[in-house]
C-alpha positions as CSV (number, residue, x, y, z in Angstrom):
1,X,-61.8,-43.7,-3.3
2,X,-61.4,-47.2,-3.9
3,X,-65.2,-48.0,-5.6
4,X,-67.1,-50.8,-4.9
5,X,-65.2,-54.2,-4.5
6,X,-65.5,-56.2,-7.7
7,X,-65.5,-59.9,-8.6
8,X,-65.8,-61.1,-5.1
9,X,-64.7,-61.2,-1.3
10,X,-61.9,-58.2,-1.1
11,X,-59.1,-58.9,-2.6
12,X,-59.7,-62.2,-4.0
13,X,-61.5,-61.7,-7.7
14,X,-63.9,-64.5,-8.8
15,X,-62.6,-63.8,-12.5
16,X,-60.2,-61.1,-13.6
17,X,-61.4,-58.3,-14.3
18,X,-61.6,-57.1,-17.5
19,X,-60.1,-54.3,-18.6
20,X,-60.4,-51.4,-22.0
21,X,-57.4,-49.5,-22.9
22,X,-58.0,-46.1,-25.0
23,X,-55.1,-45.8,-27.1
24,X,-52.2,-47.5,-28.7
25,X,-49.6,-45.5,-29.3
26,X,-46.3,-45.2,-27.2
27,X,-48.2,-45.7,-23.9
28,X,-50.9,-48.2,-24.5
29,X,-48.9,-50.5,-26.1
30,X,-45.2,-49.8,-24.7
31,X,-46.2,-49.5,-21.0
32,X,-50.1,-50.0,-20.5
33,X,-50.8,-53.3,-22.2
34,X,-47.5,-55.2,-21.5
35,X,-48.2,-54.6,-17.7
36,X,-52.0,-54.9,-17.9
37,X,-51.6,-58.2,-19.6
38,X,-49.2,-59.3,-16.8
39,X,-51.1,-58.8,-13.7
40,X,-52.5,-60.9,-11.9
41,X,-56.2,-60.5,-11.5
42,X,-56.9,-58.8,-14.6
43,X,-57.3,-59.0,-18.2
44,X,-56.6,-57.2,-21.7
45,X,-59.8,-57.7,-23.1
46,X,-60.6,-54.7,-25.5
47,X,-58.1,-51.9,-27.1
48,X,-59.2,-48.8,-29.0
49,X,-57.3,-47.7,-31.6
50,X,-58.3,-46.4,-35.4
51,X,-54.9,-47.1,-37.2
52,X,-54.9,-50.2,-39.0
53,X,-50.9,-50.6,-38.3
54,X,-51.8,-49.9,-35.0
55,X,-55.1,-52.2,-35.0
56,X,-52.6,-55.0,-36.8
57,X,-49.9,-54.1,-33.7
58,X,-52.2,-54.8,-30.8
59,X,-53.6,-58.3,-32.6
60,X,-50.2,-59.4,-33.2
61,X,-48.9,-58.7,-29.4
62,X,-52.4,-59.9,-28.0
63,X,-53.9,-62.9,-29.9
64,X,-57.1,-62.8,-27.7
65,X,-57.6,-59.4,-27.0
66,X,-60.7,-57.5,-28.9
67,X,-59.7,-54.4,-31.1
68,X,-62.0,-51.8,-32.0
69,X,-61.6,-48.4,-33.8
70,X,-63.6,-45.9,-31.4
71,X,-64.1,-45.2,-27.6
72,X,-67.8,-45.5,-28.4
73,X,-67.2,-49.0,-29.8
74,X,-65.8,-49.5,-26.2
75,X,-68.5,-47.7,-23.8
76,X,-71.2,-49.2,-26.0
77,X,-69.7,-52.7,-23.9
78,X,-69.5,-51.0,-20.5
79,X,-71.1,-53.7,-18.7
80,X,-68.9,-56.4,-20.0
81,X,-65.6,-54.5,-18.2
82,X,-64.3,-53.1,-15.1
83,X,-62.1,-51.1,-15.8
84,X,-61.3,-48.6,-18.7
85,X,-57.3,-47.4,-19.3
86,X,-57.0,-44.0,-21.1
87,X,-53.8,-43.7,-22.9
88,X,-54.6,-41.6,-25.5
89,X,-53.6,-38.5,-26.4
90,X,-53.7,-35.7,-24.0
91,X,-56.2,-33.3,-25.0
92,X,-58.4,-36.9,-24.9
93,X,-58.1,-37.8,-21.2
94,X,-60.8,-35.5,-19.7
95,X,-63.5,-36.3,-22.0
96,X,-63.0,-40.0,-22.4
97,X,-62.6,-40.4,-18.2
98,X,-65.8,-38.1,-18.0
99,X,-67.7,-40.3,-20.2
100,X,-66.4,-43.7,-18.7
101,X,-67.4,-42.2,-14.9
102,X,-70.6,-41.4,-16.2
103,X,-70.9,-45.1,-18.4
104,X,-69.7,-46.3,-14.1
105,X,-66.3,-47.5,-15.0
106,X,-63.4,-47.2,-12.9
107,X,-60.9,-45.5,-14.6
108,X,-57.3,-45.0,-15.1
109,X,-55.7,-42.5,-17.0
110,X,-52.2,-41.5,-18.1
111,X,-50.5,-38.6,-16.5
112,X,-51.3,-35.3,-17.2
113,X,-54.8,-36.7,-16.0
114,X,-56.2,-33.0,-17.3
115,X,-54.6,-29.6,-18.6
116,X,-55.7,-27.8,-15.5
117,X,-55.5,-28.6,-11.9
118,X,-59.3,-27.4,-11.4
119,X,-60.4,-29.9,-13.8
120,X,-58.5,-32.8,-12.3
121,X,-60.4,-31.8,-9.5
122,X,-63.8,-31.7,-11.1
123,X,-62.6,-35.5,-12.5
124,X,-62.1,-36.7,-8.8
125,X,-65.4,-35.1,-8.0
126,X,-67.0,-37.7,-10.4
127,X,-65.8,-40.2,-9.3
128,X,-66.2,-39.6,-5.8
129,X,-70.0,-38.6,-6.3
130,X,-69.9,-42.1,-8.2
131,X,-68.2,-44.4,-6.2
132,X,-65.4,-45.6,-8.5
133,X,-61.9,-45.9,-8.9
134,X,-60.1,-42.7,-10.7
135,X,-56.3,-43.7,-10.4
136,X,-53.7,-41.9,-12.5
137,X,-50.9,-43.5,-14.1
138,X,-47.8,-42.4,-12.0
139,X,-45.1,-45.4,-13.3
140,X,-42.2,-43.1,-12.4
141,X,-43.0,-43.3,-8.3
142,X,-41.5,-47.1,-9.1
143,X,-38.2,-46.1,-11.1
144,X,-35.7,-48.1,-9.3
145,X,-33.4,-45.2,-8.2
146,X,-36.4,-43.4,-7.1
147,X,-37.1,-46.3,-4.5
148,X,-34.2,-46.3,-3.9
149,X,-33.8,-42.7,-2.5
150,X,-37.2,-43.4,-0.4
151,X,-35.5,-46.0,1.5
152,X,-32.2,-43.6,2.0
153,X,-34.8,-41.3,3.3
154,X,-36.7,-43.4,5.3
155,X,-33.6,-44.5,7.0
156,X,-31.9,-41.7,8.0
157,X,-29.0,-42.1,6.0
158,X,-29.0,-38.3,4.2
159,X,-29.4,-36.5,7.1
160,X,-32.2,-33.8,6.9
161,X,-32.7,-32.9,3.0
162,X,-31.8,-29.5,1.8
163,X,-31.6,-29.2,-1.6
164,X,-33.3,-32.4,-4.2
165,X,-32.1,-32.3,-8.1
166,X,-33.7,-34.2,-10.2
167,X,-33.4,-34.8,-14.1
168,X,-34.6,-36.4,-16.8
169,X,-32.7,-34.9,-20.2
170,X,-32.4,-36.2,-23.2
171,X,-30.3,-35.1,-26.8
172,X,-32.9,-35.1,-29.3
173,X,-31.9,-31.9,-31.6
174,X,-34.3,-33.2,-33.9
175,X,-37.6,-32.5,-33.4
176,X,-40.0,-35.3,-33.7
177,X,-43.3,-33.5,-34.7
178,X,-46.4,-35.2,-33.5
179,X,-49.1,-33.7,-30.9
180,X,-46.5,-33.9,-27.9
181,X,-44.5,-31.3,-29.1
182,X,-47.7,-28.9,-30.9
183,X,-47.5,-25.6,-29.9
184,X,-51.0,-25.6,-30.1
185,X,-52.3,-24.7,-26.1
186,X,-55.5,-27.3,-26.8
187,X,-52.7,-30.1,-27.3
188,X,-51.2,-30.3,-23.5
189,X,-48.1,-30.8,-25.3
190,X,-44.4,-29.8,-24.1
191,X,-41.8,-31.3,-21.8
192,X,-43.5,-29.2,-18.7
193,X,-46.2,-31.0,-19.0
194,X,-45.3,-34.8,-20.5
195,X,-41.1,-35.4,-18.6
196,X,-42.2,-32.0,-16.3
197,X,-45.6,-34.4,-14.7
198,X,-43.0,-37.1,-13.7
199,X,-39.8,-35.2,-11.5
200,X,-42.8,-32.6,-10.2
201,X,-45.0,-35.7,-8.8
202,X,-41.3,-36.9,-7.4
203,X,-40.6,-34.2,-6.0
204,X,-44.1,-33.7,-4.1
205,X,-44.2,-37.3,-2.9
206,X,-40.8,-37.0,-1.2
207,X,-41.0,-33.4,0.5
208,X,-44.5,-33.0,0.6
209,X,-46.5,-29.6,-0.6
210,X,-45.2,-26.8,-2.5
211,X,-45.4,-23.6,-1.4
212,X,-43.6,-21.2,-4.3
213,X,-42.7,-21.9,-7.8
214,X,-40.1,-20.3,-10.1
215,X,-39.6,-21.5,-13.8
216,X,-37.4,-21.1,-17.0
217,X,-38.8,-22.5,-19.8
218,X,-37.3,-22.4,-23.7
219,X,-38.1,-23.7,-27.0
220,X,-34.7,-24.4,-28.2
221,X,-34.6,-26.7,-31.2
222,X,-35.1,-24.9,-35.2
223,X,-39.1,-26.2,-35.9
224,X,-39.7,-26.8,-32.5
225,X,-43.5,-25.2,-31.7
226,X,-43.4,-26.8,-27.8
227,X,-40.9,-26.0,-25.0
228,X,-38.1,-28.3,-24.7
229,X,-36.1,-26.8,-22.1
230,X,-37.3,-26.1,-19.0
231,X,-36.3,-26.3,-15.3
232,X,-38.5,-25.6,-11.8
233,X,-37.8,-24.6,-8.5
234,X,-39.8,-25.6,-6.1
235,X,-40.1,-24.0,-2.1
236,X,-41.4,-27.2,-0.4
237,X,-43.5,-26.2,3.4
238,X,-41.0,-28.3,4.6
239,X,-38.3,-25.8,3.8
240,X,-36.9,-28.1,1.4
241,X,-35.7,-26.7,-2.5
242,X,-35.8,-28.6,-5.8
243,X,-34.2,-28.0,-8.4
244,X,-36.1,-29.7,-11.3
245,X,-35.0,-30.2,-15.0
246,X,-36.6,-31.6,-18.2
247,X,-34.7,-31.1,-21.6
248,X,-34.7,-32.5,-25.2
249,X,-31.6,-30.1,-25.9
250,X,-29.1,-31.5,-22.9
251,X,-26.0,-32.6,-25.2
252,X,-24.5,-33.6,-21.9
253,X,-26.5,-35.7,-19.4
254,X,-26.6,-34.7,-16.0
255,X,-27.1,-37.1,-12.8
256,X,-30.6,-38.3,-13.0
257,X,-30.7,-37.6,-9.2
258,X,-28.3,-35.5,-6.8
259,X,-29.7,-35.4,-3.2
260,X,-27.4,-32.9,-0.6
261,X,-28.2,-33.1,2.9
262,X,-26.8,-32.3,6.5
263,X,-25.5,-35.5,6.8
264,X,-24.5,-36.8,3.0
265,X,-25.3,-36.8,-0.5
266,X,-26.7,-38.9,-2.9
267,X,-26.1,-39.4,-6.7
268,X,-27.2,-41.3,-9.1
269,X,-26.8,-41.1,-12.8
270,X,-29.3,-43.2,-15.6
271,X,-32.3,-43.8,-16.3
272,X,-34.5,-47.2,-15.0
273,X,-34.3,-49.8,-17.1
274,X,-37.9,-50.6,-17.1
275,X,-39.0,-48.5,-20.0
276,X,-36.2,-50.0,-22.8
277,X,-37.0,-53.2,-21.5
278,X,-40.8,-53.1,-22.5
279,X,-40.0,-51.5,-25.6
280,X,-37.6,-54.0,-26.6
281,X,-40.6,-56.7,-25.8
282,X,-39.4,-57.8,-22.6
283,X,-42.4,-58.5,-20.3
284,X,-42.3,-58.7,-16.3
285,X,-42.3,-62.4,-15.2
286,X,-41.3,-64.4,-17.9
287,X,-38.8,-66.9,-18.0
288,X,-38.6,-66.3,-14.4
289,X,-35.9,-63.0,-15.3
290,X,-35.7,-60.8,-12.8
291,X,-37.1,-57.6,-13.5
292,X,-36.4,-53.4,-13.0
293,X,-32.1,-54.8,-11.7
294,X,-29.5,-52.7,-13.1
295,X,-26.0,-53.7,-13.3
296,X,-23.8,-52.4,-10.2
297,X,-21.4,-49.8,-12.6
298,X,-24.9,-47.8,-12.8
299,X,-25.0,-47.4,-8.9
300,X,-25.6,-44.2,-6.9
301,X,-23.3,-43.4,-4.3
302,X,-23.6,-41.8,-0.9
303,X,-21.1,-39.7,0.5
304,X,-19.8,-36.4,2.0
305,X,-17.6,-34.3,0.3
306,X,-16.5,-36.8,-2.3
307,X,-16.3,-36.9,-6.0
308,X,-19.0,-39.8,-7.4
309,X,-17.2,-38.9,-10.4
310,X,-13.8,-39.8,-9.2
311,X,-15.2,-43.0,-7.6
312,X,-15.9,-40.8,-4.4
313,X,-18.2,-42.1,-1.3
314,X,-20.0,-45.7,-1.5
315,X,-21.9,-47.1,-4.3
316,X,-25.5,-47.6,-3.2
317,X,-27.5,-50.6,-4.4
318,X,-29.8,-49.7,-6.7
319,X,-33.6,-51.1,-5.4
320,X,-34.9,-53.5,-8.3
321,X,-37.4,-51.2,-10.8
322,X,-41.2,-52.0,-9.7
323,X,-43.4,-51.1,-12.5
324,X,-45.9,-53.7,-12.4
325,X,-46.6,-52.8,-8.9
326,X,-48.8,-50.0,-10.0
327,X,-51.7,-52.3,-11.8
328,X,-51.3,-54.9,-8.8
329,X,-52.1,-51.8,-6.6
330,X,-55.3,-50.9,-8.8
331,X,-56.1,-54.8,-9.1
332,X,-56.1,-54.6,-4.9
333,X,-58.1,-51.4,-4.7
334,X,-60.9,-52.6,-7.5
335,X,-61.3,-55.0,-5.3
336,X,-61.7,-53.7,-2.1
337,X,-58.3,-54.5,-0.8
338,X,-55.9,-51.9,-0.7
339,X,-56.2,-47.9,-1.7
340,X,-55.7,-46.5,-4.8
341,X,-52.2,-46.0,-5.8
342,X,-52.4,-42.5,-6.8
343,X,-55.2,-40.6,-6.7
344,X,-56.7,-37.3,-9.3
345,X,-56.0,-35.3,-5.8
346,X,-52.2,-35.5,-6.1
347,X,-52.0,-35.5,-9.4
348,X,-54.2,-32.3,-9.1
349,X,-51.7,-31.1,-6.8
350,X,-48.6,-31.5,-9.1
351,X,-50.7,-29.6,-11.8
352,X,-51.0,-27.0,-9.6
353,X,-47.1,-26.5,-9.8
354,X,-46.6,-27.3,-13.4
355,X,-49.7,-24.3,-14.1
356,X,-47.4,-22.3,-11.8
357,X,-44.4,-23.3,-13.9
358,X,-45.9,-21.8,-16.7
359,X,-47.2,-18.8,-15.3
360,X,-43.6,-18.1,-13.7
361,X,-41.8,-18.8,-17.1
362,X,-44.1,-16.6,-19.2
363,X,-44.2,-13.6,-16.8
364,X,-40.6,-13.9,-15.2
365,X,-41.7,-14.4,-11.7
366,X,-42.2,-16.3,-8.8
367,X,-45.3,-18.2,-8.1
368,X,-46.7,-18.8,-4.3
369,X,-49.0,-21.0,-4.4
């Protein structure tokens, strides 16, 4: 549901529009703001956030952007935005994008949208029975070696997919502390649900619906309250199998993606770029840098029967990252000209698999869904 056009004939704003982000942590200000504030066709204008370091942070990084210390501070302004940006906490994102639907604000929130697949689908209801934009903040769908992999797809050059492993592991023996590794069930904390939303929404956006689930999930690390080793198997319709990891405990990384099928293989070790790059204050556009390229040692390569490891098969130039494309995507579909970039439906659809994840884990059995 793209809403009703704003700012003007479709696609071609009057001003930009103006948008509230909930939330300055690790997300509001590492990914949300930076790529916000670089868009064409819309504007930071408000961020809610009630640390002062925080408050301090996001007046530092954006001069001209209003900073307030509650969400009601925000909706009691509703008709001065367009758009409202929920990267808050997760326990947060239902309520706050219930109360901006209901205040008639598009909204966007970070992924998990909700804790439950049944209440990502009461979300979409709302804003379907409203008429606005609910989009959900999918960045990973832009990773540079994931495009790259669509395009291998799209062209033929695998062969018909059998089996798709994805990773994303990291060595952190240490735990962190904070609400995304709570044990507490209120929290939506965990790797299932924070690394597990990103390689499951992969997964179902290349090979289509899942059809049976089976799960292994672990809390590993002394003082760890949250699972931080987990890995799915997913029975796509399609007949095709992932084989899905997320770790805090991997003291050796695997290949971010290994793709086998009838044809030839694809691997491809590290992660995008994207995500260091905003946290070390690089921002899309300026200075005319390119931005998302990787250097060509970090190249997949496409083979059959090779070694990558050995140098095996041909290195595979890696697409460049495309993060920014996401907000240009929501910019087009607030106003009227394009759809939105992913909707609560799919990312209802993944939560279906990560609640089957956990069910499967828990009980020691295979889900059909």
């Amino acid at each position: 549901m793209t809403g009703t056009p704003l700012g003007g004939p479709p696609g071609t704003p009057a001003r930009p529009l103006r948008v509230g982000l909930v939330g300055y942590g690790l997300a509001g200000s590492v990914f949300h703001a930076p790529l916000i504030a670089t868009t064409e066709g819309l504007a930071l204008d408000t961020v809610v956030t009630s640390a002062p370091e925080r408050q301090q942070q996001a007046r530092t990084e954006h001069p001209d952007v209003r900073v307030v210390a509650t969400p009601d501070e925000l909706f009691d302004r509703a008709g001065d935005l367009d758009l409202v940006v929920i990267a808050s906490p997760n326990k947060t994102h239902v309520p706050l994008a219930t109360t901006a639907l209901k205040a008639g604000l598009p909204v966007v929130v970070d992924k998990p949208v909700a804790g439950t697949a049944a209440e990502a689908r009461e979300l979409a209801a709302l804003a379907e029975e409203r008429g606005l934009l609910l989009s959900v903040f999918q960045n990973r769908r832009w990773d540079n070696d994931f495009l790259t992999l669509r395009k291998l797809l799209a062209d033929g050059e695998l062969g018909d997919v059998w089996r798709f492993e994805s990773r994303f592991e990291r060595w952190r023996p240490q735990p962190k502390g904070g609400w995304r590794e709570s044990g507490d069930p209120a929290e939506i904390g965990g790797l299932l649900y924070d690394l597990g939303s990103h390689v499951v929404d992969q997964a179902l956006v290349l090979f289509g619906p899942a059809v049976r689930v089976y799960a292994e999930s672990d809390v590993r690390r002394a003082g760890a309250a949250a699972d931080d080793d987990t890995f799915i198997a997913i029975t796509h319709a399609g007949g095709v199998r992932s084989h899905l990891y997320v770790s805090a405990t991997a003291a050796q990384l695997g290949p971010r993606f290994r793709v086998l099928g009838s044809r030839a293989g694809y691997v491809k070790y590290g992660l995008d770029p994207q995500e260091a790059d905003l946290r070390d204050g690089a921002r899309p556009g300026a200075d005319g840098a390119e931005w998302g390229t990787e250097p060509e040692s970090l190249w997949g390569r496409i083979g059959s029967g090779e070694s990558p490891v050995s140098g095996g098969g041909s290195p595979v130039p890696t697409l460049p990252g495309d993060y920014p494309a996401y907000y240009a995507a929501v910019a087009r579909a607030l106003t009227g000209a394009g759809p939105n970039p992913v909707t609560a439906l799919e990312a209802a659809a993944a939560l279906d698999v990560l609640e089957a994840a956990r069910r499967s884990a828990r009980d020691g059995v295979a889900v059909t869904l």
